[in-house]
Structure formats: C-alpha cells, structure tokens
C-alpha positions in Angstrom: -3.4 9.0 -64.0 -4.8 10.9 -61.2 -7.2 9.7 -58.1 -10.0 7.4 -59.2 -13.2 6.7 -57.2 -16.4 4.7 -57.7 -19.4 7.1 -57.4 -23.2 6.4 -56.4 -26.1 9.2 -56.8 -29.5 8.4 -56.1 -32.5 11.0 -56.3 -35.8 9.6 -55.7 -39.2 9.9 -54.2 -40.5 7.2 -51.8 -44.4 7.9 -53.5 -44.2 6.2 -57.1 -46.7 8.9 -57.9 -44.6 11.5 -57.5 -41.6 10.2 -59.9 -43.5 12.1 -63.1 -42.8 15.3 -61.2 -39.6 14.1 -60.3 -38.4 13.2 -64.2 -39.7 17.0 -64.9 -37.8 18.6 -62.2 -34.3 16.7 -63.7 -34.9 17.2 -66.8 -35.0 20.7 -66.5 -32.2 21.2 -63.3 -29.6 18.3 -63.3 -26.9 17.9 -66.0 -28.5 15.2 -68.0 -26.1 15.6 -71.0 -23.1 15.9 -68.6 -23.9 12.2 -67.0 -26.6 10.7 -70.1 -24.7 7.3 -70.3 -24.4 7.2 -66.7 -28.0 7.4 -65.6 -30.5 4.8 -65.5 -34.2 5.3 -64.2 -35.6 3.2 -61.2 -39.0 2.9 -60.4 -38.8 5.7 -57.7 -35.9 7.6 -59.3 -32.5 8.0 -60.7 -29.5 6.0 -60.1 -26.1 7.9 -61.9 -23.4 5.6 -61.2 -19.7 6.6 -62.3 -16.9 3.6 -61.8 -13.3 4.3 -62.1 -13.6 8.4 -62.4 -11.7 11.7 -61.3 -14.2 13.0 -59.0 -12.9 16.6 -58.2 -15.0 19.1 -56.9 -13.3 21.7 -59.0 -14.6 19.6 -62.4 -16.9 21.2 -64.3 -18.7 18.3 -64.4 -18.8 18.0 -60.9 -19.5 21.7 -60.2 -22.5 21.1 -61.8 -23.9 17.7 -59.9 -23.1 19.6 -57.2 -25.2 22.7 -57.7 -28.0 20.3 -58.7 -28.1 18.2 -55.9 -28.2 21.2 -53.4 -30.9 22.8 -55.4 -32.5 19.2 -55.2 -32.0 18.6 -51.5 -33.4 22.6 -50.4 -36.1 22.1 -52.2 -37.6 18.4 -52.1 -35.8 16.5 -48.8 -37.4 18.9 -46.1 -41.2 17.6 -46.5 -42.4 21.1 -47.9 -42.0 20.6 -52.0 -44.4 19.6 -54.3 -43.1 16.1 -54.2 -41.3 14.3 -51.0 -37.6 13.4 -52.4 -34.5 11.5 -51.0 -31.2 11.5 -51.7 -28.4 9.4 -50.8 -24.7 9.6 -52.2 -21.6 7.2 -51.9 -18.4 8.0 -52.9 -15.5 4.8 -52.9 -12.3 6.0 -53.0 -8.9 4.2 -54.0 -7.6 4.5 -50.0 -9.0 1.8 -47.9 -10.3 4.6 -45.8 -11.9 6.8 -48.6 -15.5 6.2 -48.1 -18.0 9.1 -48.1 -21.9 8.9 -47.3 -24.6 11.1 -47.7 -28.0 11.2 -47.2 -31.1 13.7 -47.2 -34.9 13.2 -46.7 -36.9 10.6 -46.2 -34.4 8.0 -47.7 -34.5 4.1 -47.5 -30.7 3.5 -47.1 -30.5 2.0 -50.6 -26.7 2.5 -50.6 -24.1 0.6 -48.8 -20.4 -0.2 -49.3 -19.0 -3.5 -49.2 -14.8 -4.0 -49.7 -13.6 -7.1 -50.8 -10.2 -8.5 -51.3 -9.2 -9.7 -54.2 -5.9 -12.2 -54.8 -3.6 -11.6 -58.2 -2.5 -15.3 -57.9 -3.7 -17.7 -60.5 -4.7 -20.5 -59.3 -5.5 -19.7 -56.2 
C-alpha cells in the first residue's frame, strides 16, 4: 500500500505576457508525459496536482519533477531570466504533521493547507 500524499506544483509568472514563454520553456524541460493528466493551465501558469500518490524522491517520476523544478527555479525565480517566474509547492502527507511548503520568486502565496476532520458515523 505504501505512504500516500496529496501533492500541489505551481509554476507561473506574475506578468500574463510572459506565460507564452513560460508554456515553451515546459514544454521543452518538464516531464509533460510523466504528469499529462495531472496538469491543468491557469492564466499565469501551471497547476500539476497529484491526490492520493507515492511521492518518493527516489521515483523516477519524481526524479524527474525534481530536476525540472530546480532547473526552473535557477533560472526564472531570481529576477534575471527572460521571464519573471514563481514557484510554490505543497506536499500533504497522511501524518497529521506531514505538511511541506515551498516557495521561490516572486510568488503570490496561492497555496495553503487547510485539515479537516471528518466523522465515519452515519447520521451524525
């Protein structure tokens, strides 16, 4: 069965003009087949949202998301690239103290985690 986790990737630019250079850039550097039916396009970005998965940094997969998200952060969160990007990741794990957070560049805290608590009783 193995640990299960609810994941959250954004990569965007703040500057709606920019998000044609942006598409390019992950077209051609982030693993688009790896994730394709779990990325959707916002009007500054990319969300890639992953519910109920073995996040392991030793995945392939992972491995990979990994690599392009450094790649992305070095070269478009520090102000100097040919576009401005953000970044901002949350990772929800099954322990009630699992959470992690990450953010790079100019981001608009887009991301937060809320916990609920759910009752297994019907009727109640």
């Amino acid at each position: 069965m193995g640990y299960r986790s609810d994941v959250v990737a954004l990569l965007y630019t703040n500057k709606p003009e920019h998000l044609p250079l942006l598409k390019l850039w992950l077209t051609a550097n982030f693993p688009m087949k790896e994730f394709e039916n779990s990325i959707k396009w916002f009007e500054h970005g990319m969300v890639l949202k992953e519910e109920n998965v073995k996040w392991y940094s030793e995945y392939d997969e992972v491995k990979l998301f990994n690599e392009a998200v450094i790649k992305f952060i070095e070269e478009f969160c520090n102000g100097e690239g040919a576009f401005d990007g953000a970044y901002e990741f949350m990772r929800i794990g099954e322990s009630e103290d699992d959470v992690e957070h990450e953010c790079h560049g100019d981001y608009d805290y887009l991301l937060s985690c809320e916990r609920t608590i759910h009752i297994d009783i019907e009727g109640v």
